[in-house]
Backbone as JSON Lines, residues from 0, in Angstrom:
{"i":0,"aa":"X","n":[-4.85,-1.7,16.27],"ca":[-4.26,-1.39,14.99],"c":[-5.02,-2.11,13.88]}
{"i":1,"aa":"X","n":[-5.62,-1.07,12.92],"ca":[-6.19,-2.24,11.91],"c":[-5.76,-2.09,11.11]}
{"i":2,"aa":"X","n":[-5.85,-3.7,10.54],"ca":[-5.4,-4.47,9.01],"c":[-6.18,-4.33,7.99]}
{"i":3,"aa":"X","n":[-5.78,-3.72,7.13],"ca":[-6.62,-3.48,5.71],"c":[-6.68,-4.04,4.67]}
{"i":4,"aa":"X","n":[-6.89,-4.7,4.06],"ca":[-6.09,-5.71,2.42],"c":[-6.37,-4.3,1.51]}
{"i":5,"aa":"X","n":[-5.34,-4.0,1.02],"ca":[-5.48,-3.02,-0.58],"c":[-6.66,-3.85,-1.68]}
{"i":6,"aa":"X","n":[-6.16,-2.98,-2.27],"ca":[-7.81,-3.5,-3.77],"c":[-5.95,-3.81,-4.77]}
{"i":7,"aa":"X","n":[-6.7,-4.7,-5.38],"ca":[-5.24,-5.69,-6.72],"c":[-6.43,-5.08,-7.3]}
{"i":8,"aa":"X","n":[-5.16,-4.22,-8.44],"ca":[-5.32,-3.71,-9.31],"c":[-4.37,-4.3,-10.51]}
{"i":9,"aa":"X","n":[-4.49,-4.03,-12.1],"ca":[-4.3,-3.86,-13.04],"c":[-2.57,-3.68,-13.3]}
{"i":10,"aa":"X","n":[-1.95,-4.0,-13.69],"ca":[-0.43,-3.18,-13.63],"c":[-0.56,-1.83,-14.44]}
{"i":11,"aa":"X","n":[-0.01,-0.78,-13.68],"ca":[0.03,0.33,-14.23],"c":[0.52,0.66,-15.55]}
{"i":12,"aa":"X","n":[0.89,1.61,-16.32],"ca":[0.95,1.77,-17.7],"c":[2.48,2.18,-17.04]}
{"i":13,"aa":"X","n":[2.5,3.19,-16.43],"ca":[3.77,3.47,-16.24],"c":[4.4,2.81,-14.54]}
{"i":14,"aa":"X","n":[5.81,2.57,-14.42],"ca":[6.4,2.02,-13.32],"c":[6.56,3.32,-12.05]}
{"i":15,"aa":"X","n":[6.37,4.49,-13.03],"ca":[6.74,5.76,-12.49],"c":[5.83,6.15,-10.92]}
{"i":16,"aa":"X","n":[6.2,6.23,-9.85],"ca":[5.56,6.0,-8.44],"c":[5.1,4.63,-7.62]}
{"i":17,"aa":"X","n":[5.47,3.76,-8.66],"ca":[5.15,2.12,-7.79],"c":[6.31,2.21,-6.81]}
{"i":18,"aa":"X","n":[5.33,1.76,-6.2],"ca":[6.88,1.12,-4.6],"c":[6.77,-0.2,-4.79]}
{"i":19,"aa":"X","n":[7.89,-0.68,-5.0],"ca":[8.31,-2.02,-5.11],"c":[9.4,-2.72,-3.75]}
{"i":20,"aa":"X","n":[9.19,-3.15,-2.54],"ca":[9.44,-3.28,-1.45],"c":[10.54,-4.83,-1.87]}
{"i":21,"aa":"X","n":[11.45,-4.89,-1.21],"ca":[12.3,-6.02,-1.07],"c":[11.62,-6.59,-0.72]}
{"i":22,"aa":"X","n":[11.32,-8.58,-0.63],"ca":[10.76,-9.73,0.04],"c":[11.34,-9.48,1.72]}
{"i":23,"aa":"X","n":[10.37,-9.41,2.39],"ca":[10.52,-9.52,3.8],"c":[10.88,-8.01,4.4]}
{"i":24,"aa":"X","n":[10.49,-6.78,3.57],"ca":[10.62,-5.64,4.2],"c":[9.06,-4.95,3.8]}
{"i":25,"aa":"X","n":[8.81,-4.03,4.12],"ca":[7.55,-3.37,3.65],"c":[7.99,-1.86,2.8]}
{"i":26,"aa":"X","n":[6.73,-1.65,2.2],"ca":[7.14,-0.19,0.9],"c":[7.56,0.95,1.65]}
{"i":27,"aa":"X","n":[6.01,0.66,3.2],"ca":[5.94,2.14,3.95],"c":[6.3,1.56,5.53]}
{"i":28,"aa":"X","n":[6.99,2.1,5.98],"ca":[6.76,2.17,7.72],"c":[6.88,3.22,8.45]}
{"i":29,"aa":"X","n":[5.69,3.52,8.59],"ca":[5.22,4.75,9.38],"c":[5.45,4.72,11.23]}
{"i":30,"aa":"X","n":[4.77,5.72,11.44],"ca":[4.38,5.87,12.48],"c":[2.69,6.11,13.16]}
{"i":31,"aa":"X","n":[2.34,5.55,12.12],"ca":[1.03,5.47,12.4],"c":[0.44,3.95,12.87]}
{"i":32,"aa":"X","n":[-1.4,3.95,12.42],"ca":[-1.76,2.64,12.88],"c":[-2.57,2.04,12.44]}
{"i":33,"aa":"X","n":[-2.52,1.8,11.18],"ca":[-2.51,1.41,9.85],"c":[-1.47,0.18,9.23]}
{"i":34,"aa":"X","n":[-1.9,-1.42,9.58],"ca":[-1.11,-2.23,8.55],"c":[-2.15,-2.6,7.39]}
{"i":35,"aa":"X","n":[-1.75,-2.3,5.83],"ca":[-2.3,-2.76,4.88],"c":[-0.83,-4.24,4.07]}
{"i":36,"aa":"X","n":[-2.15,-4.86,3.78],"ca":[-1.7,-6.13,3.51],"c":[-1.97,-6.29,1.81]}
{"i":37,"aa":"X","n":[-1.45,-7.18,0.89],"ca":[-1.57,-7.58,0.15],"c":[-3.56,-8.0,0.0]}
{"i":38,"aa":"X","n":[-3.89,-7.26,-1.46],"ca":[-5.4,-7.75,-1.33],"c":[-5.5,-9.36,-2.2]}
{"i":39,"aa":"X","n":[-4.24,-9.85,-2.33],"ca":[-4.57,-11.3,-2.98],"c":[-3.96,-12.21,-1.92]}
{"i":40,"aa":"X","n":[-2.91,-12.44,-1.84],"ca":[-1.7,-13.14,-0.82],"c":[-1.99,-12.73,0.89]}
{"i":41,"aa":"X","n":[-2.07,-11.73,1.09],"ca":[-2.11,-11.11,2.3],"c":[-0.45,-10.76,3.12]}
{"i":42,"aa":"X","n":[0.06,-10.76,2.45],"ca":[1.24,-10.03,2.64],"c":[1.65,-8.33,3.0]}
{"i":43,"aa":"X","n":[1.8,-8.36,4.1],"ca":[2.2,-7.21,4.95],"c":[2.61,-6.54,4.3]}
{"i":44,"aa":"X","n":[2.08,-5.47,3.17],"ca":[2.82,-4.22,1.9],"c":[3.71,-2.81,2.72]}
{"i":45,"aa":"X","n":[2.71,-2.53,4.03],"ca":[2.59,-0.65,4.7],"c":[2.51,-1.41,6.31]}
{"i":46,"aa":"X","n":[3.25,-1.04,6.54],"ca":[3.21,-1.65,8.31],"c":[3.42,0.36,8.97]}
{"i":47,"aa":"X","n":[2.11,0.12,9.96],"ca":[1.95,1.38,10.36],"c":[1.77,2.5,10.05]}
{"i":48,"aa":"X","n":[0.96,2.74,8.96],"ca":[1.26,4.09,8.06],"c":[-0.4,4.65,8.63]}
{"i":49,"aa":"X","n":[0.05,6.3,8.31],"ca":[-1.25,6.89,9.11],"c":[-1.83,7.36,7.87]}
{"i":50,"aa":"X","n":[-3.62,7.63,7.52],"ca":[-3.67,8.34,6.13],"c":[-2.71,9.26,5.77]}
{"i":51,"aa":"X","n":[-2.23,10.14,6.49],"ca":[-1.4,11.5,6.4],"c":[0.15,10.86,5.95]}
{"i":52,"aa":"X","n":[0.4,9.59,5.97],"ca":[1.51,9.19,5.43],"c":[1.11,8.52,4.06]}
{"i":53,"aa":"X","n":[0.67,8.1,3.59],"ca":[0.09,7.6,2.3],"c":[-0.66,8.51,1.58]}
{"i":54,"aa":"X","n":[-1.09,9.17,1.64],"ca":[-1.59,10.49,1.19],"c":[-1.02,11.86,0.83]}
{"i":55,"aa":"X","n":[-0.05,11.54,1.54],"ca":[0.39,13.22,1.92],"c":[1.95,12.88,1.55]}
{"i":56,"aa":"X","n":[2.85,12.61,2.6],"ca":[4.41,11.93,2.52],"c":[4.69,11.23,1.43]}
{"i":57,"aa":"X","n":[4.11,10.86,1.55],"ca":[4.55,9.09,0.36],"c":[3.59,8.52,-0.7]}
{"i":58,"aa":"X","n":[3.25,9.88,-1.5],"ca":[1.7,9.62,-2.19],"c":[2.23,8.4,-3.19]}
{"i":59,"aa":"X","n":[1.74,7.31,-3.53],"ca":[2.05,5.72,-4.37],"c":[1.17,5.63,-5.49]}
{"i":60,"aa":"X","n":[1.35,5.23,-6.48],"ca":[0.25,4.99,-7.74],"c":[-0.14,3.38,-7.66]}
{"i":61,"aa":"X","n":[1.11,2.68,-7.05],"ca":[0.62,1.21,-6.47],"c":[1.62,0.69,-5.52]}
{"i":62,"aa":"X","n":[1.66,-0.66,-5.08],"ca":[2.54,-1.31,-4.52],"c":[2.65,-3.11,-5.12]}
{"i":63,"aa":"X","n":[3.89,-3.02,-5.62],"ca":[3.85,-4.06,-6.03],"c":[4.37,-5.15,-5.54]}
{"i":64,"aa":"X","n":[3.81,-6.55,-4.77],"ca":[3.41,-7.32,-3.98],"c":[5.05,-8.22,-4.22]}
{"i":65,"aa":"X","n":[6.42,-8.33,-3.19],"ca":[7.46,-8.96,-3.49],"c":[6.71,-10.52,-3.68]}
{"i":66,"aa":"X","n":[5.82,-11.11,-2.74],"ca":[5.25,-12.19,-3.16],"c":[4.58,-12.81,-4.05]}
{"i":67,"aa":"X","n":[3.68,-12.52,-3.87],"ca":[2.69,-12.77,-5.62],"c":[2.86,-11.86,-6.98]}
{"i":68,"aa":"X","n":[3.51,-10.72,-6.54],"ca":[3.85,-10.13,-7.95],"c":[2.58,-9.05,-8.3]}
{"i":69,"aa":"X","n":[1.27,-9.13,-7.36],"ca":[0.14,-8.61,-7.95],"c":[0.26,-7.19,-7.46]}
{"i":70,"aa":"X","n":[-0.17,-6.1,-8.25],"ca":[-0.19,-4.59,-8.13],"c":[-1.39,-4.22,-7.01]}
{"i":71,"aa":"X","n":[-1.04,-3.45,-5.95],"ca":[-2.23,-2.99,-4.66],"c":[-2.54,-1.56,-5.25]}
{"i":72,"aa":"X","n":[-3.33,-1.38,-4.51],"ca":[-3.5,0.33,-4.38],"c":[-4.8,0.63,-3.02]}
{"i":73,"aa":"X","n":[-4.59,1.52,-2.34],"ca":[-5.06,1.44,-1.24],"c":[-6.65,0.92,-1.68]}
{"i":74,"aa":"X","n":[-7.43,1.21,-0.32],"ca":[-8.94,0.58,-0.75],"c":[-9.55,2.02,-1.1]}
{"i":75,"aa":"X","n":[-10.74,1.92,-1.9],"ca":[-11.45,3.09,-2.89],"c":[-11.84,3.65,-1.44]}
{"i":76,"aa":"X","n":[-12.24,3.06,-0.06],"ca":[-12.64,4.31,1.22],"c":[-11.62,4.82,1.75]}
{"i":77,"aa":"X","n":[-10.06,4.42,1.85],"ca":[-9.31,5.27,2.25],"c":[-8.76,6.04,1.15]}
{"i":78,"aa":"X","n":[-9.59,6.26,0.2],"ca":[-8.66,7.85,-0.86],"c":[-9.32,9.09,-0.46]}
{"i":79,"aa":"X","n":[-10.11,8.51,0.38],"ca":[-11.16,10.26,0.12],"c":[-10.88,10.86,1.65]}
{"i":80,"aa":"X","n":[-10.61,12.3,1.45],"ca":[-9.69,13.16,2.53],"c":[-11.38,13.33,3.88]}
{"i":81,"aa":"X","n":[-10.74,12.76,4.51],"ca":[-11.14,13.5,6.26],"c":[-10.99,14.59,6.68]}
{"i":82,"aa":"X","n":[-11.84,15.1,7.1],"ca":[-11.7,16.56,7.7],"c":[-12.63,16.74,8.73]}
């Protein structure tokens, strides 16, 4: 299963699509095999999510980190579609 750190980004202009996860739960839990972590803190954001769940299901504009507070967004190589 691999661990990914997101890219910390900028806070968005609008709140409109942030997932904002309770402390000690995650935004996404999939069924995939995919954990992405916080890219500052390293805090567990998406536990198990497959591209096809972050992409597709549950498309996010960010995730905002219950720990450090800092805004994720996946990494710039997992946006671009596989085929």
């Amino acid at each position: 299963m691999p661990q990914k750190d997101m890219s910390v980004i900028d806070a968005p202009a609008s709140m409109d699509g942030v997932l904002i996860p309770e402390p000690g739960t995650y935004a996404l839990e999939g069924e995939g095999d995919i954990t992405y972590r916080c890219g500052s803190c390293k805090t567990r954001l998406l536990s198990n999510v497959s591209h096809f769940d972050v992409m597709h299901d549950h498309p996010f504009t960010a995730v905002k980190c219950p720990k450090c507070g800092k805004f994720n967004d996946l990494p710039p190589e997992d946006k671009h579609h596989h085929h």
